[in-house]
C-alpha positions in Angstrom: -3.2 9.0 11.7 -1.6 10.1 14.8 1.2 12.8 14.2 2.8 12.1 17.7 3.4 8.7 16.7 5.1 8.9 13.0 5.6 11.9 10.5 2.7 11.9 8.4 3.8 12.3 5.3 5.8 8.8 5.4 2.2 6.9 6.3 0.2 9.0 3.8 2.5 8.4 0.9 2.6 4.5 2.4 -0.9 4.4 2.5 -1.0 5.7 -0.9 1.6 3.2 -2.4 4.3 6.3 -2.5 1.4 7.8 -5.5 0.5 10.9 -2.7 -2.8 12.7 -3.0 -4.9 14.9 -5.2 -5.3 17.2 -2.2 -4.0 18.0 0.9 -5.2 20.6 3.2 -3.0 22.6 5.3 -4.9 24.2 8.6 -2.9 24.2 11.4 -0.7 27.5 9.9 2.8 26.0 10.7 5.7 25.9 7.9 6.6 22.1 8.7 2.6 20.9 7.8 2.9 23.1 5.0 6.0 21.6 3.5 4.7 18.4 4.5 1.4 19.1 2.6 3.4 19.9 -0.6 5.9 16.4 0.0 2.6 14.3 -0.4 1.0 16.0 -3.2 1.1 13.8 -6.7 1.9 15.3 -9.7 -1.0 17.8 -10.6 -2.6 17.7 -7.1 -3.8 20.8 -5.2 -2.8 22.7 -1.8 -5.3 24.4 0.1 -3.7 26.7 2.7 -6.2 27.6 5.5 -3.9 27.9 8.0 -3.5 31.5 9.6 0.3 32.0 10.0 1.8 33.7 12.5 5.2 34.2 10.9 6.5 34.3 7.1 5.7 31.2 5.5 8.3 30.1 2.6 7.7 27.1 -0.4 10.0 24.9 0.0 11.4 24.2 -3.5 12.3 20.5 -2.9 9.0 19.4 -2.0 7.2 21.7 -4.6 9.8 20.1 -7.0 10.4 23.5 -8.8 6.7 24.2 -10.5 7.8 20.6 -12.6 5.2 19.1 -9.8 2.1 21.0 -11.5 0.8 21.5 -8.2 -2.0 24.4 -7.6 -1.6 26.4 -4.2 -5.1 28.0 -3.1 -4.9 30.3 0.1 -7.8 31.4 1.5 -9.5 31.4 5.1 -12.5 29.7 4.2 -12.3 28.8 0.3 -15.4 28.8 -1.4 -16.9 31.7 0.7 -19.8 31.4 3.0 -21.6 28.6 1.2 -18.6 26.7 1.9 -18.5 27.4 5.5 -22.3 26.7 5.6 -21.4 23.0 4.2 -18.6 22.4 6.2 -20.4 23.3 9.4 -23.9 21.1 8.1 -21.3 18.4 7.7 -19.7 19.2 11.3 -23.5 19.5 12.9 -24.1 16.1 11.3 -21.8 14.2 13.3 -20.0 13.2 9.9 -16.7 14.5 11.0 -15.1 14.4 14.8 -13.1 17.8 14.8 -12.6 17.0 19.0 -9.5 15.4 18.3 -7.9 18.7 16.5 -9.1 20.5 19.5 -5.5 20.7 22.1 -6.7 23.6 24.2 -9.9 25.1 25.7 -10.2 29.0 27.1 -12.9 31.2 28.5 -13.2 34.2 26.9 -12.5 36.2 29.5 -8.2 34.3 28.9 -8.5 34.9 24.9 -5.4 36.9 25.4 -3.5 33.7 26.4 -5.3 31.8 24.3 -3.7 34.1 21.1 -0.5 34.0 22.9 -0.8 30.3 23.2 -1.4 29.9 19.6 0.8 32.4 18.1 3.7 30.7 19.8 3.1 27.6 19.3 3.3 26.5 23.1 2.5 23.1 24.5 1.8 20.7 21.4 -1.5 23.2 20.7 -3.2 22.8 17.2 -6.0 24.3 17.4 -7.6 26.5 20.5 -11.2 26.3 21.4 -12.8 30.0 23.3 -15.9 29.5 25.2 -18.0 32.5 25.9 
Protein backbone atom coordinates (compact mmCIF):
# COMPACT_ATOMS: atom_id res chain seq x y z
CA UNK A 1 0.00 0.00 0.00
CA UNK A 2 1.44 3.20 -1.00
CA UNK A 3 0.30 6.17 1.32
CA UNK A 4 1.35 8.81 -1.30
CA UNK A 5 -0.97 7.36 -3.61
CA UNK A 6 -4.41 6.93 -1.61
CA UNK A 7 -5.32 7.32 2.20
CA UNK A 8 -4.90 4.03 3.65
CA UNK A 9 -7.59 3.54 5.52
CA UNK A 10 -10.10 3.61 2.38
CA UNK A 11 -7.85 0.59 0.65
CA UNK A 12 -7.59 -1.32 3.93
CA UNK A 13 -11.18 -1.19 4.83
CA UNK A 14 -11.68 -1.99 0.70
CA UNK A 15 -9.40 -4.74 0.98
CA UNK A 16 -11.19 -5.92 3.88
CA UNK A 17 -14.77 -5.71 2.33
CA UNK A 18 -15.38 -2.43 4.69
CA UNK A 19 -15.05 -5.51 7.94
CA UNK A 20 -11.43 -3.59 9.06
CA UNK A 21 -8.86 -5.51 11.05
CA UNK A 22 -8.24 -7.25 14.25
CA UNK A 23 -5.07 -5.11 14.60
CA UNK A 24 -3.52 -2.23 13.42
CA UNK A 25 -0.25 -0.98 14.45
CA UNK A 26 0.57 2.52 14.73
CA UNK A 27 4.62 3.37 14.43
CA UNK A 28 5.24 6.29 12.79
CA UNK A 29 3.99 8.61 16.13
CA UNK A 30 1.74 11.02 14.08
CA UNK A 31 -2.03 11.88 15.27
CA UNK A 32 -3.44 11.36 11.62
CA UNK A 33 -1.94 7.39 11.46
CA UNK A 34 -3.27 7.12 14.79
CA UNK A 35 -6.79 8.16 14.03
CA UNK A 36 -6.44 6.31 10.97
CA UNK A 37 -5.38 3.10 12.92
CA UNK A 38 -8.53 3.44 15.07
CA UNK A 39 -11.00 4.20 11.69
CA UNK A 40 -9.94 0.61 10.38
CA UNK A 41 -10.20 -1.30 13.56
CA UNK A 42 -13.40 -3.86 13.55
CA UNK A 43 -15.39 -4.13 16.40
CA UNK A 44 -13.31 -5.71 19.26
CA UNK A 45 -9.88 -5.30 17.40
CA UNK A 46 -6.77 -3.97 19.09
CA UNK A 47 -4.35 -0.74 18.68
CA UNK A 48 -0.85 -1.01 19.31
CA UNK A 49 0.75 2.45 19.68
CA UNK A 50 4.55 2.28 19.18
CA UNK A 51 4.90 5.41 17.76
CA UNK A 52 7.10 7.99 19.87
CA UNK A 53 5.11 11.28 19.75
CA UNK A 54 6.50 14.34 19.65
CA UNK A 55 3.40 16.38 20.58
CA UNK A 56 0.09 15.47 22.59
CA UNK A 57 -1.63 12.82 21.03
CA UNK A 58 -5.68 12.92 21.39
CA UNK A 59 -8.46 9.73 20.57
CA UNK A 60 -10.48 10.85 18.36
CA UNK A 61 -13.99 9.89 19.56
CA UNK A 62 -15.50 9.36 15.97
CA UNK A 63 -13.21 6.76 14.90
CA UNK A 64 -12.94 5.15 18.44
CA UNK A 65 -16.83 5.22 18.14
CA UNK A 66 -17.19 6.26 21.95
CA UNK A 67 -15.69 2.85 23.75
CA UNK A 68 -19.18 1.17 21.80
CA UNK A 69 -16.19 -0.10 19.31
CA UNK A 70 -14.65 -2.50 22.10
CA UNK A 71 -11.40 -1.63 20.81
CA UNK A 72 -8.14 -2.28 23.23
CA UNK A 73 -5.34 0.46 23.00
CA UNK A 74 -1.86 -0.98 24.06
CA UNK A 75 1.11 1.70 24.23
CA UNK A 76 4.32 0.65 24.61
CA UNK A 77 7.78 1.13 22.87
CA UNK A 78 8.45 -2.35 22.21
CA UNK A 79 5.36 -4.48 23.51
CA UNK A 80 6.19 -7.70 24.79
CA UNK A 81 9.65 -6.57 26.17
CA UNK A 82 12.96 -7.83 24.97
CA UNK A 83 11.78 -11.25 23.74
CA UNK A 84 9.66 -9.43 21.54
CA UNK A 85 12.28 -7.31 20.14
CA UNK A 86 14.52 -10.46 19.86
CA UNK A 87 11.70 -11.93 17.47
CA UNK A 88 10.99 -9.00 15.63
CA UNK A 89 14.64 -8.52 14.78
CA UNK A 90 15.14 -12.71 13.99
CA UNK A 91 12.25 -12.00 11.74
CA UNK A 92 13.98 -8.69 10.22
CA UNK A 93 17.58 -10.65 9.96
CA UNK A 94 15.67 -13.34 8.13
CA UNK A 95 14.82 -11.29 5.21
CA UNK A 96 10.97 -12.12 6.05
CA UNK A 97 10.12 -8.48 6.20
CA UNK A 98 11.65 -5.36 3.91
CA UNK A 99 11.65 -2.40 6.56
CA UNK A 100 13.86 -0.39 3.52
CA UNK A 101 10.83 1.08 2.32
CA UNK A 102 9.83 2.68 5.91
CA UNK A 103 13.28 4.08 5.88
CA UNK A 104 12.86 8.15 4.26
CA UNK A 105 16.08 9.44 5.63
CA UNK A 106 19.69 8.38 6.36
CA UNK A 107 22.34 10.43 8.90
CA UNK A 108 25.76 9.93 10.27
CA UNK A 109 25.98 10.13 13.67
CA UNK A 110 27.96 12.82 13.82
CA UNK A 111 24.20 15.05 12.16
CA UNK A 112 21.90 13.04 14.91
CA UNK A 113 20.95 16.49 15.95
CA UNK A 114 19.27 17.10 12.53
CA UNK A 115 18.28 13.98 12.29
CA UNK A 116 15.92 14.53 15.82
CA UNK A 117 15.11 17.87 14.43
CA UNK A 118 14.13 16.29 11.23
CA UNK A 119 11.97 13.81 12.90
CA UNK A 120 10.43 15.76 15.61
CA UNK A 121 9.18 18.17 13.00
CA UNK A 122 8.02 16.25 10.69
CA UNK A 123 10.02 17.74 7.69
CA UNK A 124 10.28 16.43 4.16
CA UNK A 125 7.74 13.42 3.98
CA UNK A 126 10.26 11.56 6.69
CA UNK A 127 8.82 8.35 8.47
CA UNK A 128 11.31 6.91 9.93
CA UNK A 129 15.24 8.11 10.22
CA UNK A 130 18.07 5.77 9.89
CA UNK A 131 21.74 6.95 12.08
CA UNK A 132 24.75 5.35 10.87
CA UNK A 133 27.70 5.35 13.23
Amino acid sequence: MDFRQEYPVGQIMARTDGRGVDVAIEALGRQETFAGALQVLRPGGTLSSLGVYSSDLTIPLGPFLAGLGDHTIVTTLCPGGKERMRRLMETISAGRVDTRPLVTHRFTLDQIEEAYELFANQRDGVLKVAITP
